[in-house]
C-alpha positions as CSV (number, residue, x, y, z in Angstrom):
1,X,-62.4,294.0,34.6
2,X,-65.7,294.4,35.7
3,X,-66.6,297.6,34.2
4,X,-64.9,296.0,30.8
5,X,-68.0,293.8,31.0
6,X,-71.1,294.6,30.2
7,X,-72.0,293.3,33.6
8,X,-71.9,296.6,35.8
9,X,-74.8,298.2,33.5
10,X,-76.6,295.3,35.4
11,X,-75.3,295.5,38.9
12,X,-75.5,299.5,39.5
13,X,-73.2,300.7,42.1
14,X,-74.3,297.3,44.6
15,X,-71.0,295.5,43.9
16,X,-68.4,298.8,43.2
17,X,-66.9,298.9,46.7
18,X,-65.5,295.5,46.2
19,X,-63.8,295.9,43.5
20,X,-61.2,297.7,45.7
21,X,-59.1,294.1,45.7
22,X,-58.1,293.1,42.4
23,X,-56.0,289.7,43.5
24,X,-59.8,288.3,44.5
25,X,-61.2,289.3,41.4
26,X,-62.1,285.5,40.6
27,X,-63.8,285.2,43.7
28,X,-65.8,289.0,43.5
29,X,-67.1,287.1,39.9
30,X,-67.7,283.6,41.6
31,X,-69.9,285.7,44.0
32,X,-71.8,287.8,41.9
33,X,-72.3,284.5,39.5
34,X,-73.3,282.3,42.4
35,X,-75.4,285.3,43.5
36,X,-77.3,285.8,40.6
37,X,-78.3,281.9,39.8
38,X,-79.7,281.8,42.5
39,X,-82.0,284.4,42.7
40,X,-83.1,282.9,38.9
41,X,-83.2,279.3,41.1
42,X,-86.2,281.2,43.5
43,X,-88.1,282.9,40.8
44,X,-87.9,279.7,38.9
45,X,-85.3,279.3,35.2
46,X,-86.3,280.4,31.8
47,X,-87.8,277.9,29.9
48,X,-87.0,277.4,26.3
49,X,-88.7,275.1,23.5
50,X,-86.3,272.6,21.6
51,X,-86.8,270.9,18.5
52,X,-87.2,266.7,19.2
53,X,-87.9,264.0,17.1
54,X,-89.1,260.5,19.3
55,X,-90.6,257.6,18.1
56,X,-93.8,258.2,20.0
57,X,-97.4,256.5,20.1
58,X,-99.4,259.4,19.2
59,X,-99.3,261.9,16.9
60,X,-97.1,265.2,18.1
61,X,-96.0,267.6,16.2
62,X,-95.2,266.9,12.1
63,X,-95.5,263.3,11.5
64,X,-91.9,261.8,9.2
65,X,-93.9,259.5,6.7
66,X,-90.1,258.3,5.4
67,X,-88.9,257.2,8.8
68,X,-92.6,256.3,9.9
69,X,-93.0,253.8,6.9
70,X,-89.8,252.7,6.7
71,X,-89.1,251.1,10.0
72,X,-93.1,249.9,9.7
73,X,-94.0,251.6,13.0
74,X,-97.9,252.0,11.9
75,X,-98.0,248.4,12.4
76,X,-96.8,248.5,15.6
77,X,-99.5,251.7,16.4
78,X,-96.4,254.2,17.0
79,X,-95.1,257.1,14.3
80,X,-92.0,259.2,14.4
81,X,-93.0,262.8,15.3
82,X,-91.1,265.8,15.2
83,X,-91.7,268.7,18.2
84,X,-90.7,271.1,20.1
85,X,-90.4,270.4,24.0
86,X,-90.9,273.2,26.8
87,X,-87.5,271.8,28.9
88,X,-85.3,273.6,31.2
89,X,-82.4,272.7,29.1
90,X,-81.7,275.6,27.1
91,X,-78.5,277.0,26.0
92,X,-78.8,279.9,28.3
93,X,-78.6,277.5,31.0
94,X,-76.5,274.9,29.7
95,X,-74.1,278.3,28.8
96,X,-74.5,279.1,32.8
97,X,-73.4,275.8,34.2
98,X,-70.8,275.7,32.2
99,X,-69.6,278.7,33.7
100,X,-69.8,277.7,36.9
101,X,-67.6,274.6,36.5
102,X,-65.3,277.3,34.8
103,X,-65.3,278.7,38.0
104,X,-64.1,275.6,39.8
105,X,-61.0,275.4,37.8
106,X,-59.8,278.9,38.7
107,X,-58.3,279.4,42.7
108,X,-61.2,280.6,44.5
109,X,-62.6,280.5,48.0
110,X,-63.6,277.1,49.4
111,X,-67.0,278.5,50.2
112,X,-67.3,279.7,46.7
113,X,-66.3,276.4,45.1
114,X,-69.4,274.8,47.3
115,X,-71.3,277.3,46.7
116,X,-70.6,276.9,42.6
117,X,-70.6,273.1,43.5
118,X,-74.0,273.0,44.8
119,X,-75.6,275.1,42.3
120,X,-74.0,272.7,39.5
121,X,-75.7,270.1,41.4
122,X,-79.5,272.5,41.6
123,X,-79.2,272.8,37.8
124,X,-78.4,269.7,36.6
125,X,-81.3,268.0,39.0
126,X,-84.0,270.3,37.1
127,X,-82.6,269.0,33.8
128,X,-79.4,271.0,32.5
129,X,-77.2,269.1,31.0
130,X,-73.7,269.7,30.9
131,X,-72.9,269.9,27.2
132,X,-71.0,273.0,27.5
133,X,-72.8,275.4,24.4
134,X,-70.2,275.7,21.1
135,X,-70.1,279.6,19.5
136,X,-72.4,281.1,22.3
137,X,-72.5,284.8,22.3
138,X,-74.9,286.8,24.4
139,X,-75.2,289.7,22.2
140,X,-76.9,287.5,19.5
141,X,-79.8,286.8,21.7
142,X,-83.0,288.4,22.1
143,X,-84.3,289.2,25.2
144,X,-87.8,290.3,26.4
145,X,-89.4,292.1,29.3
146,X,-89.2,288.6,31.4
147,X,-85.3,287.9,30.5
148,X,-84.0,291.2,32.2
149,X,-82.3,288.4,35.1
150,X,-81.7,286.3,32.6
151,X,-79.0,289.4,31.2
152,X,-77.6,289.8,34.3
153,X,-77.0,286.0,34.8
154,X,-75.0,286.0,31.6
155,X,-73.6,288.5,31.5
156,X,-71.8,287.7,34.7
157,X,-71.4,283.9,33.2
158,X,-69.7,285.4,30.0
159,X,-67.4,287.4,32.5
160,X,-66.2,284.5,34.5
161,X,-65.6,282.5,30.7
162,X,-63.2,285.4,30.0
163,X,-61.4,284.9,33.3
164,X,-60.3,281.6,32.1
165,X,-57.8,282.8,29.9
166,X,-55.6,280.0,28.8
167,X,-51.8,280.3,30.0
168,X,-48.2,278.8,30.3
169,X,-48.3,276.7,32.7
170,X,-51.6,275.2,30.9
C-alpha cells in the first residue's frame, strides 16, 4: 500500500524494511504521518493568505461601499474591508489534522494515538481549525522550492485518508 501511494517517491528506502508487517500497516502510516508533522512543527508550518472581509477601523484591503454605507459604519469611523490574512490556517493544514483524527478512529498503537493526539492538540493551538477540507486533492496543488516537506506531509496524510475505507460493520 505504501508504494501504491505516491508517498515512497518521498521517503526513499528510510521506511522499506518496515513494511515487512502488513497487519500494522495503520500504525507504519500513523508513524510516518506523526513523523513528518513534526518535523514541519520544528521548521515552522506553511503559511497561506485567505481572503477575509471584517468590519474594521481602518482601511485594509478593497473598501465594500454597499455594505459600508448601508449599515452607516462611516459615522461610526469603521468600513467593511475585504483582505487577505497571512494565517496558519490553510487547507494544507486543516487537510493534515484532519488526517490525524482519521488516524484515531483506526486501531493503532496507544503511543501512536498520543502521539496523533498531541499533535492535534500542537496544530490547533497555532490556529488550525478543524473544519475537515471538502474535495481536497493534492495533485491540484502547486508546490514550490519551499513546499518539498510540505509533499511529503500530504502525501502521507492522503495515505492515512485512504486507509479509512468505509466497511460493514460501519
Amino acid at each position: 500500500m505504501l508504494y501504491a501511494s505516491d508517498l515512497y517517491r518521498y521517503l526513499g528506502a528510510q521506511k522499506v524494511a518496515v513494511e515487512d508487517n502488513p497487519e500494522d500497516i495503520a500504525d507504519l502510516v500513523a508513524e510516518i504521518l506523526c513523523s513528518q508533522v513534526e518535523e514541519r512543527l520544528k521548521r515552522n508550518l506553511s503559511y497561506g493568505y485567505e481572503p477575509k472581509e471584517a468590519v474594521i477601523n481602518r482601511v485594509r484591503g478593497r473598501i465594500d461601499m454597499l455594505k459600508t454605507e448601508s449599515h452607516r459604519l462611516l459615522e461610526k469611523g469603521k468600513v467593511y474591508c475585504r483582505f487577505d490574512e497571512l494565517t496558519v490556517d490553510t487547507v494544507r493544514n486543516r487537510y493534515v489534522l484532519s488526517a490525524l483524527e482519521c488516524l484515531l478512529k483506526l486501531n493503532i498503537k496507544a503511543s501512536l494515538a498520543r502521539r496523533c493526539r498531541a499533535l492535534i492538540l500542537s496544530l490547533e493551538r497555532l490556529g488550525v481549525s478543524k473544519v475537515k477540507p471538502i474535495n481536497y486533492n493534492m495533485k491540484s496543488e502547486r508546490f514550490g522550492r519551499h513546499d518539498v516537506a510540505d509533499q511529503k506531509m500530504l502525501a502521507a496524510a492522503q495515505l492515512a485518508f485512504s486507509l479509512a475505507l468505509p466497511t460493514e460493520v460501519g
